[in-house]
Every structure is written in structure tokens, then in C-alpha cells.
C-alpha positions in Angstrom: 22.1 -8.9 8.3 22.9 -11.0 4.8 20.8 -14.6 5.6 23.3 -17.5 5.3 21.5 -18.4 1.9 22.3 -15.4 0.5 26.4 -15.1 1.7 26.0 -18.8 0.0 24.8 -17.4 -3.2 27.8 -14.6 -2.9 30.6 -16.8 -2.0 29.3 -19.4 -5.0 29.2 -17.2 -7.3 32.9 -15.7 -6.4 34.0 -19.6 -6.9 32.7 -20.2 -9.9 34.3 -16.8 -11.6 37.6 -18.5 -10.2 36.5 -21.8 -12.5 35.7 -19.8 -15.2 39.4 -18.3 -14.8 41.3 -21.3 -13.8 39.3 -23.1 -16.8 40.7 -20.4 -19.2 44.4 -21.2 -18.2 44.2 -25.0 -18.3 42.6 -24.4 -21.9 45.5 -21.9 -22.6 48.4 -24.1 -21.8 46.4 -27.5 -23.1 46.1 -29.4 -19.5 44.2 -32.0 -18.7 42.5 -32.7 -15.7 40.2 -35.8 -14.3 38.3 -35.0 -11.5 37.0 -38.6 -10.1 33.7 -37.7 -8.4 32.9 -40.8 -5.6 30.8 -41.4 -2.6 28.3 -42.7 -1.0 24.4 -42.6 -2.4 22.4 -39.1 -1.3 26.3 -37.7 -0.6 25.7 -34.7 -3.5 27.8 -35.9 -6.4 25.1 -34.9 -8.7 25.0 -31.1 -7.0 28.3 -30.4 -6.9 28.9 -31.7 -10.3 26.6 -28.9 -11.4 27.9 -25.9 -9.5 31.4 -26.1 -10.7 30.5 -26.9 -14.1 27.4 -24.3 -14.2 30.0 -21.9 -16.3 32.7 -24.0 -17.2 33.6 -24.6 -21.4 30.6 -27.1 -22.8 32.9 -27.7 -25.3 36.1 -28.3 -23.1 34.3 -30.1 -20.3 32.7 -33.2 -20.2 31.3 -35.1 -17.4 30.8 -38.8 -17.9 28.7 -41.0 -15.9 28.6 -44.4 -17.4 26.1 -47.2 -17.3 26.2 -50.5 -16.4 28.3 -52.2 -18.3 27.2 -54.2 -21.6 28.2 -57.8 -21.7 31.0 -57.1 -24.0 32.8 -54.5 -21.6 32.2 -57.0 -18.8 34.9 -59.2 -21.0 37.5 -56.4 -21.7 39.9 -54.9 -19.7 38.4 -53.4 -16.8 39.5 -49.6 -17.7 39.3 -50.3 -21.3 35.9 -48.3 -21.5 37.0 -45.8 -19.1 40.2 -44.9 -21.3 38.0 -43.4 -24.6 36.7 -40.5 -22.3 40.0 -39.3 -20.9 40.7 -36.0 -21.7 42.6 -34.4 -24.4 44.8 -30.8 -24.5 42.7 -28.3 -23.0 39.9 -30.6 -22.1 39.0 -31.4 -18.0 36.2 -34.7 -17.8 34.3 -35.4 -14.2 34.3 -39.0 -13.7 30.3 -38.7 -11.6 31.3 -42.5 -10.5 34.8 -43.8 -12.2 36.3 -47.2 -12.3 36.1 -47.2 -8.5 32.7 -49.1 -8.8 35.0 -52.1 -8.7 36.0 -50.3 -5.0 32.6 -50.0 -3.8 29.0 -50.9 -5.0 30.6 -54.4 -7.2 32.2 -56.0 -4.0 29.3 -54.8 -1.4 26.7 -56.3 -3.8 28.4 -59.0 -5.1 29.1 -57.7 -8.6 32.1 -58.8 -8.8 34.2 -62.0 -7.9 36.0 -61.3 -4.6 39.4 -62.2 -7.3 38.6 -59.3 -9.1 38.1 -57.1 -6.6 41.6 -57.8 -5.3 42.9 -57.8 -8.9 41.4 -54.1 -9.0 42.6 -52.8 -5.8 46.8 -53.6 -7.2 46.0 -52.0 -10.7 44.0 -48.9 -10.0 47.4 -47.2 -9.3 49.3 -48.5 -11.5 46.8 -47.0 -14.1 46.6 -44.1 -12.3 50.3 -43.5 -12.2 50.7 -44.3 -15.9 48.0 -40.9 -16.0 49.7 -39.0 -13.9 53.4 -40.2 -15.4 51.9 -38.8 -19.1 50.9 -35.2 -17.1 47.0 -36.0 -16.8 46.1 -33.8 -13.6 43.9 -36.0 -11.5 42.0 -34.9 -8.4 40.6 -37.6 -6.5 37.0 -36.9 -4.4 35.3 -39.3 -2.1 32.0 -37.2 -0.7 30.8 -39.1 2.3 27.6 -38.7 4.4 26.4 -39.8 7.7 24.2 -42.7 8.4 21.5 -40.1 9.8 21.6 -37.9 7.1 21.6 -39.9 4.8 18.4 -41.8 5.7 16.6 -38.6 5.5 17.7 -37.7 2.0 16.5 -40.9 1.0 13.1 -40.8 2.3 13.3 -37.4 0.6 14.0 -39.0 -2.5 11.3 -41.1 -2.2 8.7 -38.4 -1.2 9.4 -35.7 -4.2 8.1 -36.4 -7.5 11.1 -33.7 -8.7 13.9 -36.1 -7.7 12.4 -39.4 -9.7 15.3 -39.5 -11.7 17.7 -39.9 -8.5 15.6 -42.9 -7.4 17.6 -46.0 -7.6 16.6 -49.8 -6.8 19.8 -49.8 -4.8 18.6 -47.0 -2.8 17.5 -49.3 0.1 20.7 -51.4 -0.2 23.0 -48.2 0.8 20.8 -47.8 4.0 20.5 -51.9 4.8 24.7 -51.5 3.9 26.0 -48.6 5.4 28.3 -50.2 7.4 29.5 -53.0 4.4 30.1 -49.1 2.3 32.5 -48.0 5.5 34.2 -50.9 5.3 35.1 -51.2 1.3 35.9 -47.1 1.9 38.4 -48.0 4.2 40.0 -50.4 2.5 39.8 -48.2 -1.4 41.7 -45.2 0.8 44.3 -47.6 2.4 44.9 -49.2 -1.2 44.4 -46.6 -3.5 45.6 -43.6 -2.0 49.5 -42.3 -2.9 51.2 -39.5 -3.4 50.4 -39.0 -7.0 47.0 -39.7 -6.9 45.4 -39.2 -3.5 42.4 -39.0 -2.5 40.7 -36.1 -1.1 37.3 -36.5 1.7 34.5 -34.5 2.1 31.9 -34.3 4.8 28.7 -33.3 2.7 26.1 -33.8 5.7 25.8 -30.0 5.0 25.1 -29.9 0.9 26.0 -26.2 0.7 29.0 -26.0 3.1 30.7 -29.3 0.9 29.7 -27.7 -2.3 31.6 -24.7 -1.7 34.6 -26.4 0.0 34.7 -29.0 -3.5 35.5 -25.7 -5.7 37.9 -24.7 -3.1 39.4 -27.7 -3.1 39.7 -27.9 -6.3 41.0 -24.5 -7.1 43.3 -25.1 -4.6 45.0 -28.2 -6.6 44.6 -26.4 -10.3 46.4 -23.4 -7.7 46.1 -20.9 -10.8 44.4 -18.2 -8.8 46.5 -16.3 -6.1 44.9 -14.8 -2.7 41.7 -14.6 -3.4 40.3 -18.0 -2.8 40.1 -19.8 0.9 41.3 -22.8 1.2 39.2 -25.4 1.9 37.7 -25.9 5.6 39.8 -28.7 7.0 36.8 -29.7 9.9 34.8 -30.7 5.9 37.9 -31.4 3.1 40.9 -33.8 4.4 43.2 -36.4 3.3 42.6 -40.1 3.8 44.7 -40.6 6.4 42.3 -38.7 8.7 39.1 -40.2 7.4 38.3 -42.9 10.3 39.0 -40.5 12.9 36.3 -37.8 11.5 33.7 -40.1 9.3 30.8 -41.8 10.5 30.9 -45.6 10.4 
């Protein structure tokens, strides 16, 4: 009898020849496609970033995870220094935390003025639908964890010398906030979420189950490869409208 590890290993690989594929035709017929990556802290941005891009295009895929911004971005436009990494013909860019920092960690920790927070909850999709209204394909993730869980991969953190690079001085914020983080989810999916540019949940209290079900998901929007692929498990991947019922608060 196959161990669940290794029908992970199986099913993985199977997804990521589908990427491979699906990568080909958006190259082929010069897409372009945003994939904004969001969530809570310990949720598994980071890991599922890596499994669907493990074989993607290095040169047709970038994934762009900015810093804090430099006191001259803090005076622009607040997507001005977002707009220089869309992508181009053929190109797809993962967003591993987008301009929806405004959405969550500014307004939790004060990083923002509560004006500006407003200000960015009208214009997020307004730019959004100015992307979508040019043919940019954008797929919208939120990967959200449970309070439980996500203690424990934080002490985790804290315990292996391997993951020093995920350690974070806001690390103990997400656990003292966790219910200030439910709250500014709520209100991003009630405000940001439309037809053209939903957004898309993910349970990721089980890493492997939620990276599996991203590609799926994925796949399942790009919708290039026919019968082959199972569509995402609705009990992890479902629309906003469903996301107080079945998330943690």
C-alpha cells in the first residue's frame, strides 16, 4: 500500500507536468497572468510558490516579493511600484504578497492612516479592472490557517535553525492579532472581491493537501488542460462568499 507521502509525490509531480504544459500555451499565445499570492503568516505562501514554479520558464516567470517600501515610494502612487513588475506577452509574475499589504498587515499594525486604508479598499478594483479590461489574467489567492496551527508553525520557526530566513519581528504580532487579521480578511473579501477579479480561499492547515489544490486551482482558471486534472477540493479551495462560514476566526 503507496504511503500518503508518496501518492503526494505522484499526484505533485502529475500537476506540475500540467504547469509545464499550460505554461507552454500561455507563452504560445503571449498571455499574461498575475497570480496574487496572500495570507496569513506560517499559511505556506513560500511553499506553494515553489512547487508550481519548480518547472515553470525562469525566463517567462518571475515571482516578486517586495520590500518595505523606501521613503520615496511611500510618496507615490500607492500601485506605482507594483505596475513595473506586471507582466508582459508570454510572461506570468506571482505577486508572494501584492498591494494588498495596504488590506492587511498596514491597517492591523498601524502602517497606514485609517484614510488610506479606506482610500485603498475603493481603488484596488478599479486598478484591478483596468488589468483585467487590457486582458491581464489575474487569479486571486488568500491562503488562510487556523489559530492552532498556526501557533505551532511558529514555534517551529522559532525552533529550526533551517527556517531563520522565515523568522520575522512580526511573527509574534500575527499570534497577539489573529483575530485583528480575521477581521481586515473579512472586510478585503467583502471589498475587493468581483466578478473579474475574485478572490479564491484556501484552507492550508494541511501544507500538502493546499499545495496540491493551489495548482489545481490554478490550472483550473488557465483551463488549458482537458480531463485530466481534478478540480480543486471544495471542503480546501472556495470563493469568498463562503469564507466566514468555513475559516477559523
Amino acid at each position: 500500500m503507496a504511503k500518503k507521502s508518496d501518492s503526494y509525490d505522484v499526484e505533485l509531480e502529475r500537476l506540475q507536468l500540467a504547469v509545464v504544459e499550460t505554461q507552454a500555451w500561455t507563452i504560445e499565445h503571449g498571455l499574461r497572468v498575475v497570480i496574487v499570492m496572500e495570507g496569513r503568516d506560517t499559511a505556506g505562501k513560500d511553499g506553494a510558490i515553489k512547487r508550481l514554479t519548480e518547472y515553470m520558464s525562469p525566463r517567462q516567470t518571475r515571482v516578486v516579493a517586495l520590500p518595505k517600501p523606501s521613503d520615496r515610494e511611500s510618496s507615490q502612487w500607492y500601485f506605482q511600484r507594483y505596475v513595473p513588475h506586471l507582466p508582459a506577452a508570454g510572461e506570468t509574475v506571482i505577486f508572494n504578497r501584492s498591494w494588498y499589504n495596504r488590506a492587511g498587515v498596514e491597517p492591523v499594525m498601524g502602517f497606514c492612516t485609517p484614510e488610506q486604508y479606506a482610500q485603498f479598499l475603493t481603488d484596488a478594483p478599479r486598478f484591478e479592472r483596468m488589468l483585467t479590461d487590457d486582458g491581464v489574467i489575474l487569479i486571486k489567492l488568500w491562503l488562510d490557517i487556523s489559530r492552532k496551527e498556526q501557533a505551532q508553525r511558529l514555534k517551529e520557526r522559532r525552533n529550526d535553525p533551517l527556517k531563520k530566513f522565515k523568522l520575522s519581528s512580526l511573527d509574534a504580532e500575527a499570534e497577539a492579532r489573529f483575530d485583528a487579521y480575521s477581521e481586515a480578511r473579512d472586510r478585503m473579501l467583502a471589498e475587493t472581491n468581483r466578478d473579474f477579479a475574485p478572490w479564491t480561499i484556501v484552507a492550508t492547515d494541511d501544507k500538502k493537501t493546499a499545495r496540491l489544490n493551489v495548482i489545481r486551482h490554478i490550472l483550473s482558471v488557465l483551463d488549458h488542460v482537458q480531463g485530466e486534472i481534478e478540480k480543486p477540493d471544495p471542503e480546501v479551495v472556495f470563493g469568498a462568499d463562503k469564507a466566514k462560514k468555513l475559516l477559523a476566526r
